[in-house]
N, C-alpha and C positions, 0 to 999 in steps of 0.2 A: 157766325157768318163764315168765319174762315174755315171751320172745319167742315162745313159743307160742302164751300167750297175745294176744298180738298177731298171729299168723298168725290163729287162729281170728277173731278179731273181723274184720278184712278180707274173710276171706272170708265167713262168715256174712254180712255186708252184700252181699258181689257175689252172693250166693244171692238175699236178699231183692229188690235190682234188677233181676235178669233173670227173677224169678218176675214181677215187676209189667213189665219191657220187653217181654219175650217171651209173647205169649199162648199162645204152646206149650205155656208150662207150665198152661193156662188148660183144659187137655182135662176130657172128664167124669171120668177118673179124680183129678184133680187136684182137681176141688166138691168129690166123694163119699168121696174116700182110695180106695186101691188095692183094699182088701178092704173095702168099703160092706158094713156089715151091715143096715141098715136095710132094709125091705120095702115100703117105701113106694113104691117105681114097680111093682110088682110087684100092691100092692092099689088103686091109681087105678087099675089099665089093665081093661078090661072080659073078662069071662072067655073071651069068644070070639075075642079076637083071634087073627091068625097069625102065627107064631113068625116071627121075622127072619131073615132068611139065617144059615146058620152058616159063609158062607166072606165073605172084604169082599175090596174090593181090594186089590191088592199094594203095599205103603206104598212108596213110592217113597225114594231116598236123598235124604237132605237136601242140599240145594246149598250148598258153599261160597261166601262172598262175597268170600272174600277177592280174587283177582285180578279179580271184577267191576268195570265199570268204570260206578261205582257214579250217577254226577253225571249219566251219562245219564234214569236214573231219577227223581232226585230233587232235589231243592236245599232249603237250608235256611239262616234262620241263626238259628244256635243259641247265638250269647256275647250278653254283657249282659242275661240275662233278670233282672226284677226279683222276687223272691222271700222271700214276708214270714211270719215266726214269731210267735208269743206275745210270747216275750223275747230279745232280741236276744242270744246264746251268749255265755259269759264268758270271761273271761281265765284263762289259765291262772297260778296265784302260785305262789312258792317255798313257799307255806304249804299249799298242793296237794299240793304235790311230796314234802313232808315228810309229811301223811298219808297217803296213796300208800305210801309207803317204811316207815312204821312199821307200817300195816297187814300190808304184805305181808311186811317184815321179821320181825312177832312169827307172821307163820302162819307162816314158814319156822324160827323158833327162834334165830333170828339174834340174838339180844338177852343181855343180863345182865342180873343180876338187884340190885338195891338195896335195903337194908332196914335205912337209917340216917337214913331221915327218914318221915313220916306220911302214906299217900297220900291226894291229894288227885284234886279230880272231875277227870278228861279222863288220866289217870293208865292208863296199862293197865297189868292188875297179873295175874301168876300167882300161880294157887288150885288148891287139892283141895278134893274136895268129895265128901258120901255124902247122898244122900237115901233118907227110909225113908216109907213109906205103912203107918198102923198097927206100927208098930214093928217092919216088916220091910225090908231092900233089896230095889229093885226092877230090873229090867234098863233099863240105859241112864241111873242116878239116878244113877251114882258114873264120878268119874274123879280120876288123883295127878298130873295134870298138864292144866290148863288154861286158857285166858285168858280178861281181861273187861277189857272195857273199861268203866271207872268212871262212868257214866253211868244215872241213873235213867231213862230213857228211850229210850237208844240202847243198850244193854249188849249186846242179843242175846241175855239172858235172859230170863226167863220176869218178870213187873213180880214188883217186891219183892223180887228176887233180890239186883240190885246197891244198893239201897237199905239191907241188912242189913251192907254194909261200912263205909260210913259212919261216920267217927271211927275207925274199928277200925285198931291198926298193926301194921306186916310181924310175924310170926307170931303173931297172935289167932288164934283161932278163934270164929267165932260163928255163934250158929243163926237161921234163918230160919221159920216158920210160914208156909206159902201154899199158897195153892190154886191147881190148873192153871186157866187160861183154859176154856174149855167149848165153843171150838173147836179144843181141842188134839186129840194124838193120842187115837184112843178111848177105849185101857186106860187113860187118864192122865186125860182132859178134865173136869175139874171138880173131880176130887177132889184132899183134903188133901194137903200133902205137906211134910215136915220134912227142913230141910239143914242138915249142917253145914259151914260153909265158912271153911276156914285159907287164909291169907295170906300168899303163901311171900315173896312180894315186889315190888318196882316192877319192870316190863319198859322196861329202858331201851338202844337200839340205836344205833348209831354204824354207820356205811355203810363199810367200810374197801374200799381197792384188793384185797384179799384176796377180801372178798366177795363186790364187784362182779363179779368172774371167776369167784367157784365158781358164783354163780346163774344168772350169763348161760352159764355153760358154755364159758368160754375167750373168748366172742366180744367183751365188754368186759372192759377189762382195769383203770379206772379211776374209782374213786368220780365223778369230776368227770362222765368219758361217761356213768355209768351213772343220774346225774341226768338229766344232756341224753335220756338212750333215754326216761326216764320220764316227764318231761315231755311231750315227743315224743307218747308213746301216749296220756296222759292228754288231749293236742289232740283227737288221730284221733279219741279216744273223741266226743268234744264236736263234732266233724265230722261222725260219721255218726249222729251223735245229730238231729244240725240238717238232715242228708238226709233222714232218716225224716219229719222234721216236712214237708218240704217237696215231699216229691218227689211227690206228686200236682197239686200246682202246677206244678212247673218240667214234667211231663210233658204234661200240657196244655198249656201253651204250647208245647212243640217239637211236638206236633202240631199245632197251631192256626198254627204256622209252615213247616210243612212244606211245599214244593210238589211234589206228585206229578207225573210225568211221563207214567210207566208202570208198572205193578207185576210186578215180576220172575215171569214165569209157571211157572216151573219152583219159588219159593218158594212162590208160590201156593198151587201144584198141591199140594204138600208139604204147606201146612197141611190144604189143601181135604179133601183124600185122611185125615189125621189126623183130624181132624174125624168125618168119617163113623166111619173105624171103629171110634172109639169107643164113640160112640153105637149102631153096631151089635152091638159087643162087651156093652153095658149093655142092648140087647134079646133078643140070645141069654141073658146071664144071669138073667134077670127074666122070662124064655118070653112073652113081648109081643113085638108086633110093631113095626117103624121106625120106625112114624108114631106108634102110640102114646108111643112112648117119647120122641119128638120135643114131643106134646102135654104128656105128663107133664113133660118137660122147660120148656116154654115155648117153644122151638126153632121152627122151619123152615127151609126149603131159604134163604130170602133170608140170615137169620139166620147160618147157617153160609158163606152167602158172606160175608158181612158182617164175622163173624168172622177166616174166614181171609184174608183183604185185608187188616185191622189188625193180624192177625200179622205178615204178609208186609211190612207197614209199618214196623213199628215195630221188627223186623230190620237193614231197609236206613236203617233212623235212625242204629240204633247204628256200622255200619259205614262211614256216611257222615262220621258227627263221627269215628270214627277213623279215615280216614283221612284227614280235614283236619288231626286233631292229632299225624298220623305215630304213633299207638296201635300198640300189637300185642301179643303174651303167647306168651313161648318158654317151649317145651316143657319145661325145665326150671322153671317157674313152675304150668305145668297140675298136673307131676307133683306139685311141693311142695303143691297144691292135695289134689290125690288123696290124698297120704299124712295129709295135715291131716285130712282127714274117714274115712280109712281106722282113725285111732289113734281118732276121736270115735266111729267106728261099734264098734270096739272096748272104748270105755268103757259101751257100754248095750247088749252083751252079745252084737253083731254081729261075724261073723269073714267080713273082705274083704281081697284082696291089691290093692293099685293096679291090676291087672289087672282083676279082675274086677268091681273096683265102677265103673272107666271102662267096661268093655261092658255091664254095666246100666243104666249112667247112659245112654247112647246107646243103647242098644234101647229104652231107654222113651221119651227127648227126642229122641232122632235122630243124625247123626255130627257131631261138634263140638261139641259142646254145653257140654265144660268149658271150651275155647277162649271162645267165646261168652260164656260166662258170667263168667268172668275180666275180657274186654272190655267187657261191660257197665260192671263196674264202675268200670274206670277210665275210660269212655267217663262216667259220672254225675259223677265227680270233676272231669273237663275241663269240664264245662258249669258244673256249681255252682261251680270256681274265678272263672272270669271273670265269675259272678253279683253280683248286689248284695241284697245281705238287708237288710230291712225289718222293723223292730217293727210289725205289727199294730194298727191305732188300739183303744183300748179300745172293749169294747161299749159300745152307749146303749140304756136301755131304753126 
């Protein structure tokens, strides 16, 4: 679990960087979503207009950078940028580490149970419990097996839930009187509702070498590593937590660093070419014609060169810092990528094979794209490593 866990969060972050590195991803299907329901460029545009072509040009293949010989183009320098947050990121503590592990531990069931002493607040404790509304049960009001964390405020209950524990010890049972919040679910939100909630006992977990191997799946074999992996993640976490806050900063500066030479014409071309037939694609579907769609847009011809130049830039950025940093992403990493988002496409109700979600992803983005994208990320990690982060002075009014 956890290490899944950890795939997913990497990569979701290299998603997030190469949507903001690559303005590829910045096409009009990308503003509007794929299937824009809205009618709005459809009722700005004037009723006489004429329909826009319904053929575009022939979208050219995406050029690889990789054997380009990149410094021709461009130069840069991209280490010691200085780069400043609200609050400067924390350390990570053993008392992290431990919640961490007992959170994840009691969602996994990994715990025993204790019911020779009186719990106490911070205590997580399994309960059953039956809620009735009008002296009936209602769906979703009952369960004989679940946890809570002893906490009037953090419980993850509904308020007044974990506050009816209180004083109460391992096999009470006691009732609750409350009402749903009124932003809760509909059938539920505002109305009464009556719990009875037994106290089967304190959840208390110990991390054994046993465990550490059945959760990670063979791949840790020992309590002591399997702290280290958890810490470990819990950094990353706090890593690209401190990316997000910054990375509109550190991206203006590597462009405000950058010095162009020449702009690779064949990526150019690639964006140039994308470009249009979007926006010709969004005037066939909306029966407007190019220029309107351009107006509705705020668009023009300057604008879309403009556009696809800062594509084509901000491309040979990424390629340029890797290969200063000797970067690159074997194929066996693409694929673990693919299958990372083939099991997520899978959880919301999408059936993709590796195969086929790489050839949609590249007929939509172009050829390389998960490459690229992979690279990104570690291409954001190399620059924010050698950075210096700064606390923010507070405001003045």
């Amino acid at each position: 679990m956890m290490k899944k866990r950890f795939i997913r969060t990497a990569a979701l972050v290299s998603a997030v960087c190469l949507c903001m590195l690559s303005l590829a991803s910045c096409s009009l299907t990308d503003i509007f979503g794929k299937d824009y329901p809205d009618t709005t460029l459809a009722t700005q545009a004037s009723d006489t207009t004429t329909a826009a072509p319904e053929t575009t040009a022939t979208r050219p293949e995406k050029p690889s950078l990789i054997e380009l010989d990149i410094e021709k183009y461009l130069s840069l320098d991209y280490k010691g940028l200085t780069l400043s947050v609200k609050e400067l990121p924390k350390t990570v503590t053993d008392d992290d580490v431990n919640a961490e592990l007992k959170e994840m531990l009691t969602y996994l069931g990994k715990y025993t149970l204790v019911t020779d002493r009186a719990p106490v607040e911070g205590d997580t404790l399994e309960i059953s419990y039956v809620g009735t509304m009008n002296g009936e049960e209602f769906e979703g009001g009952k369960s004989d097996k679940a946890t809570i964390l002893l906490d009037k405020k953090n419980s993850g209950y509904i308020d007044g839930f974990a506050d009816a524990l209180y004083g109460a010890a391992c096999g009470d049972t006691v009732t609750a009187e409350l009402t749903f919040p009124k932003d809760y679910y509909e059938d539920l939100a505002g109305k009464a509702v009556t719990f009875k909630i037994t106290i089967k006992g304190i959840c208390q977990i110990e991390l054994t070498d046993e465990i550490a191997k059945e959760i990670s799946k063979g791949d840790i074999t020992t309590a002591a590593d399997y702290r280290t992996h958890v810490k470990e993640y819990l950094e990353l976490e706090i890593k690209h937590a401190t990316i997000d806050e910054v990375y509109d900063e550190m991206w203006e500066l590597l462009t405000e660093r950058a010095s162009v030479t020449e702009i690779y014409e064949p990526l150019y071309q690639f964006y140039h070419t994308d470009f249009i037939n979007s926006i010709v694609d969004y005037a066939n579907y909306y029966g407007i014609s190019y220029d309107e769609c351009l107006k509705t847009l705020g668009f023009d011809e300057n604008k879309i060169v403009e556009m696809s130049k800062e594509s084509a830039i901000n491309d040979m950025i990424i390629y340029y810092i890797a290969n200063k940093e000797g970067l690159s992403v074997s194929d066996e990493e693409c694929k673990e990528y693919l299958e990372d988002y083939v099991e997520y496409y899978k959880e919301q109700g999408m059936s993709y094979t590796v195969e086929s979600l790489e050839k949609e992803l590249e007929d939509y983005y172009g050829e390389g794209y998960v490459y690229t994208q992979l690279l990104s990320g570690e291409v954001i990690f190399a620059v924010f490593d050698s950075a210096t982060i700064v606390e923010k002075p507070a405001a003045t009014e």
